[in-house]
C-alpha positions in Angstrom: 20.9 -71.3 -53.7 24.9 -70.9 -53.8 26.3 -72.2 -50.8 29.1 -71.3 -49.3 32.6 -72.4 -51.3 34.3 -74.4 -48.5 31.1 -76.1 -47.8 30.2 -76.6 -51.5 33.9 -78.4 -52.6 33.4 -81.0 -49.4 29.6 -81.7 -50.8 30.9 -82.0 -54.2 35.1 -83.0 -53.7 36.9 -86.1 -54.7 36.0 -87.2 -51.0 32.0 -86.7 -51.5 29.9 -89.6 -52.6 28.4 -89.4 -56.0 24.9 -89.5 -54.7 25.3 -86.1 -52.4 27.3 -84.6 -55.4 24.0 -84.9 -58.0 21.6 -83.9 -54.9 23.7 -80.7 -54.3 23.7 -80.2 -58.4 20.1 -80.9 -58.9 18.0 -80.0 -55.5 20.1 -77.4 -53.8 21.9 -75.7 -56.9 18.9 -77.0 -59.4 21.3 -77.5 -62.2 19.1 -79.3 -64.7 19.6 -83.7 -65.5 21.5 -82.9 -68.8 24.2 -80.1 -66.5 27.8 -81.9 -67.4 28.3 -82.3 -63.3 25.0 -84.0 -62.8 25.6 -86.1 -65.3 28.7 -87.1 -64.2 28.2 -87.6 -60.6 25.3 -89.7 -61.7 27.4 -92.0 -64.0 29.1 -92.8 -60.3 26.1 -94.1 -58.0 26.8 -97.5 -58.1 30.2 -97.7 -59.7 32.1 -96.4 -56.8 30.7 -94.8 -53.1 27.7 -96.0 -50.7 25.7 -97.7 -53.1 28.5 -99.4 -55.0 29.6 -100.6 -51.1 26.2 -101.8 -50.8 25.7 -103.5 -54.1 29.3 -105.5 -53.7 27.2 -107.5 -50.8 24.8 -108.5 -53.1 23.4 -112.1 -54.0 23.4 -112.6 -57.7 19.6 -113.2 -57.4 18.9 -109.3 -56.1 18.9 -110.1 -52.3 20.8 -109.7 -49.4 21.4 -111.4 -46.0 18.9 -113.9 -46.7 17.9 -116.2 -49.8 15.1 -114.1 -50.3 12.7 -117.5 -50.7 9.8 -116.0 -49.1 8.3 -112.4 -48.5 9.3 -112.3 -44.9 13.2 -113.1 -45.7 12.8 -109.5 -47.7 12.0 -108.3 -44.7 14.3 -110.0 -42.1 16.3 -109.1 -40.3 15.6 -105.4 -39.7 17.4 -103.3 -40.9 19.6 -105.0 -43.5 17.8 -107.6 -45.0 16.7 -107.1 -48.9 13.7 -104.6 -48.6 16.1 -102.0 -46.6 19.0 -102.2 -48.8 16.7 -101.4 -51.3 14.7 -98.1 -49.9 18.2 -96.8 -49.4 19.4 -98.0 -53.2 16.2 -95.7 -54.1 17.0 -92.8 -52.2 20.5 -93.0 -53.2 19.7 -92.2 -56.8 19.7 -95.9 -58.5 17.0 -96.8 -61.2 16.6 -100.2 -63.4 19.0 -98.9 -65.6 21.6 -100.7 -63.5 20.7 -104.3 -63.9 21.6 -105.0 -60.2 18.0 -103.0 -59.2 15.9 -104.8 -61.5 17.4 -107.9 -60.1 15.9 -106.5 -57.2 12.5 -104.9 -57.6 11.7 -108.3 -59.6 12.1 -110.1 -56.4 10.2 -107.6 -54.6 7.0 -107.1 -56.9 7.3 -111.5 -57.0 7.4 -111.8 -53.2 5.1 -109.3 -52.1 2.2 -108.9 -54.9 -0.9 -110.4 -52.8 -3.7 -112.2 -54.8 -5.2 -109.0 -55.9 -2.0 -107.7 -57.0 -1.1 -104.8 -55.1 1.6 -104.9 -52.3 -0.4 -105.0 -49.7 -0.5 -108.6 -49.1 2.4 -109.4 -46.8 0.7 -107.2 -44.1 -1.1 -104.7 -45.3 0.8 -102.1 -43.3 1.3 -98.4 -44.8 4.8 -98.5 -43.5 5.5 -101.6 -45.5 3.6 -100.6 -48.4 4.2 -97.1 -49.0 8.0 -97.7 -48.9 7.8 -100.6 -51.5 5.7 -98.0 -54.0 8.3 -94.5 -53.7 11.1 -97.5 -53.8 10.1 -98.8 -57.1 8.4 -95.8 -57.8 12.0 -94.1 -57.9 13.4 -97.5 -59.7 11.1 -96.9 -62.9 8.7 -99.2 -62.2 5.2 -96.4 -61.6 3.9 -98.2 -64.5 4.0 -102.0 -63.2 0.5 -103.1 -62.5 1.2 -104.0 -59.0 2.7 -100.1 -58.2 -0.4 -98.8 -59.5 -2.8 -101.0 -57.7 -0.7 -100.5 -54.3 -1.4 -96.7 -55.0 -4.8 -96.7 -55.2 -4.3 -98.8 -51.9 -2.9 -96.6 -50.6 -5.4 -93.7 -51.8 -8.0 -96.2 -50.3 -6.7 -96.9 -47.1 -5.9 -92.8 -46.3 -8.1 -91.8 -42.7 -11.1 -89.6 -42.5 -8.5 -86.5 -40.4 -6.3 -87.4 -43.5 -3.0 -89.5 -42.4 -2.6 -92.9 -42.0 -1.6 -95.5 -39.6 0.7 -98.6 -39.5 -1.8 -99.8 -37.1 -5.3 -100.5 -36.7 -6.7 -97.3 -35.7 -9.7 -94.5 -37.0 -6.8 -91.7 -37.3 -4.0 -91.3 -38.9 0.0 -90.4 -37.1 2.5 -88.5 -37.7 4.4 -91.7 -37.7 2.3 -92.8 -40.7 4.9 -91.2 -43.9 5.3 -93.4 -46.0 1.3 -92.9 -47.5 2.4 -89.5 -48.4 5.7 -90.0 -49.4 4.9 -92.8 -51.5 2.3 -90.4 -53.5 4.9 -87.4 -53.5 7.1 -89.8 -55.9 4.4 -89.7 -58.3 5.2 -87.0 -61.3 2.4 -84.3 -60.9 1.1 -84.7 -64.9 0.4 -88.6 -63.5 -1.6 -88.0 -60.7 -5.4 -88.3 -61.2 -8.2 -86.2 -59.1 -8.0 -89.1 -56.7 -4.8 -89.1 -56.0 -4.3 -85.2 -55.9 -6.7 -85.0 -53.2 -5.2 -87.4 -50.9 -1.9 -85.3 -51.2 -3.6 -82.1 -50.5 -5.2 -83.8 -47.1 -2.4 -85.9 -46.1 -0.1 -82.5 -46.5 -3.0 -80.9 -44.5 -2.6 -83.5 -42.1 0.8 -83.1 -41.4 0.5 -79.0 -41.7 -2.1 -78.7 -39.1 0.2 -80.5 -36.6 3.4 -78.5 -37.4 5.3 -81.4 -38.5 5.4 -82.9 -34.5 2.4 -82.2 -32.8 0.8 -85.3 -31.6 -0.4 -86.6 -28.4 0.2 -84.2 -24.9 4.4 -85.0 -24.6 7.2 -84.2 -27.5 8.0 -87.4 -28.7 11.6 -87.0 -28.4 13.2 -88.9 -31.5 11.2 -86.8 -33.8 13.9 -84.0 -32.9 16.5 -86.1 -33.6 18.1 -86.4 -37.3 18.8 -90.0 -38.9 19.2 -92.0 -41.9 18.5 -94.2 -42.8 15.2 -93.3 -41.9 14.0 -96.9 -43.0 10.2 -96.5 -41.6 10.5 -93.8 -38.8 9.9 -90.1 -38.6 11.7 -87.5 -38.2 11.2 -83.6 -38.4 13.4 -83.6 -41.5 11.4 -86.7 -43.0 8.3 -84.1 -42.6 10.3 -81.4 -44.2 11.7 -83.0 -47.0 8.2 -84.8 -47.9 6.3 -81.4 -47.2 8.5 -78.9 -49.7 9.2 -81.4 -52.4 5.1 -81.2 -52.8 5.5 -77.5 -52.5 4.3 -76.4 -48.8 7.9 -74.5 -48.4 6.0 -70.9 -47.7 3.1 -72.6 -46.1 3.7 -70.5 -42.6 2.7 -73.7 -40.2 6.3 -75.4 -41.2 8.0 -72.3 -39.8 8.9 -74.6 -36.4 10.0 -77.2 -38.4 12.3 -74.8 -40.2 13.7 -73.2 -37.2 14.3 -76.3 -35.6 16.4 -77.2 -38.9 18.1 -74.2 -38.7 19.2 -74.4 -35.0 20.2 -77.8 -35.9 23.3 -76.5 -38.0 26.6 -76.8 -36.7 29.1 -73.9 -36.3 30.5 -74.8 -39.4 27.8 -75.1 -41.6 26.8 -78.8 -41.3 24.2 -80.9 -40.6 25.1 -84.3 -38.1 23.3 -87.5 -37.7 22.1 -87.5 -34.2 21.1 -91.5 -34.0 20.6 -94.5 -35.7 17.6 -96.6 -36.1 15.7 -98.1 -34.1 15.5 -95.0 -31.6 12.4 -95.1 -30.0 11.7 -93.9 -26.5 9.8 -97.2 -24.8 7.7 -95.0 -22.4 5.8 -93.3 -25.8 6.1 -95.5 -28.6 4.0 -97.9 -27.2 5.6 -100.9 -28.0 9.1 -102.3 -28.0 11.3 -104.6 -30.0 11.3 -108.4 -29.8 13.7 -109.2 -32.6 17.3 -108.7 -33.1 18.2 -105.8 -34.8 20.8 -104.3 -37.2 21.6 -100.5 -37.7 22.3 -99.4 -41.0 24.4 -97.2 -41.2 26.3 -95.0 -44.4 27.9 -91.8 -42.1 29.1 -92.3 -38.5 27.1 -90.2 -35.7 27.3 -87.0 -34.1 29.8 -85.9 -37.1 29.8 -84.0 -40.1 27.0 -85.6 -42.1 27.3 -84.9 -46.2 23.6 -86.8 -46.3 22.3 -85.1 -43.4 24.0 -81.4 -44.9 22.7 -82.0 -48.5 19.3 -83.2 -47.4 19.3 -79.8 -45.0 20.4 -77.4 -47.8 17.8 -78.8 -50.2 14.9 -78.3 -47.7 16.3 -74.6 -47.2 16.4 -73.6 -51.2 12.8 -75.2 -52.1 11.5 -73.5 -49.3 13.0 -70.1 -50.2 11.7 -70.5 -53.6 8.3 -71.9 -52.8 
């Protein structure tokens, strides 16, 4: 996909971060790892942009905010606390190559490995889970003993109609991602019959409700673009998840793509419409008794290289599907 050339040099300029310049490369241009500019642009996460910002707040031990003594002071406070710093480390393109992320994931699989040794433990919630597995998943770490077992966790703990919930309940929610997500992240030569499955009826799952179907009223942030995305949903979450495992033609995300189209701006961007937690009290169902802290890498209702590059790679895999 060649995008137009004003559009392309502020995605990939001096002013771009290095993160948005390899996903441009890779996902929407799909220049190969060993292409000169990928390489490049991936020499620079960490070293200067977002993630080297994010990594300059650091504790020398891997954590941030708190000492990071305990699983919960991963965890808290939301949203800037170790365990969220490191979902968007992951999404930015870091790996334990940079010794700053196996500082890191160390502290993570330490913390949060339950008895059994899966991640489960701290409170066996797919929300929690499923983002600790694609997080270190996307570090290097599919291999650690504790990744693998969480997997098959979350394999185990999939509903009968196919999604899952952060909640006890016999069916799944759109709301439930992370399961799917956290699977997607696994390379397709890795994934076993067991595993396969689940994706084909968690995509199923997802398909059959076009992305944001799900109770009798249009859940409102759902329509709304974000990111961090942290552990809420988002019609672009569901896009992103649903054409990186190849669903791009599959005629039931046609809403979903409109409703990403109609999202562009005049001038070929994408903007971030809010920033987590944006919930609507009246259908969530619960509400928030903690203090909370946005995280937040682009400011709203602007421009968004993230939000743009995200877009523009959902667009070209679903043209080539």
């Amino acid at each position: 996909m060649r995008a137009p050339a004003r559009l392309r040099a502020w995605l990939t300029g001096p002013n771009s971060d290095p993160s948005v310049r390899a996903r441009f490369w890779t996902e929407v241009e799909g220049r190969p790892p060993g292409d000169p500019r990928v390489r490049t642009a991936v020499r620079g996460i960490g070293r200067v942009g977002w993630a080297a910002d994010l990594l300059a707040d650091q504790w020398p031990d891997g954590h941030w905010v708190t000492p990071g003594t305990s699983a919960g002071e991963l965890y808290m406070p939301k949203y800037v606390a170790t365990n969220w710093h490191a979902i968007v480390l992951a999404d930015l393109g870091l790996d334990r190559s940079d010794r700053r992320i196996r500082r890191t994931a160390e502290l993570l699989l330490d913390r949060w490995s339950s008895k059994g040794g899966d991640l489960s433990g701290r409170s066996g919630e797919i929300c929690v889970t499923g983002n600790a597995v694609r997080t270190l998943i996307r570090f290097g770490y599919l291999d650690h003993p504790s990744v693998e077992r969480s997997i098959a966790w979350i394999v185990r703990t999939q509903k009968r109609d196919g999604g899952w919930h952060c909640f006890p309940s016999r069916t799944g929610t759109l709301d439930g991602w992370e399961g799917l997500a956290a699977l997607a992240e696994i390379p397709e030569d890795r994934r076993d019959a067991a595993i396969r499955r689940s994706i084909e009826r968690g995509a199923e799952f997802y398909l059959q409700r076009h992305l944001a179907e799900e109770g009798a009223t249009r859940y409102p942030p759902w329509f709304r673009i974000h990111y961090p995305n942290q552990y809420f949903y988002d019609l672009l979450v569901g896009l992103r998840i649903l054409t990186r495992l190849g669903y791009g033609a599959d005629p039931r995300l046609g809403p979903a793509l409109r409703w990403l189209r109609e999202k562009r701006r005049p001038d070929g961007t994408w903007a971030l419409d809010a920033a987590h937690p944006d919930i609507d009290p009246k259908l969530a169902g619960y509400q928030y008794r903690r203090p909370m802290f946005p995280m937040l890498l682009e400011p709203l209702h602007e421009p968004s290289r993230w939000a743009t590059v995200e877009a523009l790679a959902v667009l070209a895999r679903a043209r080539a599907s």
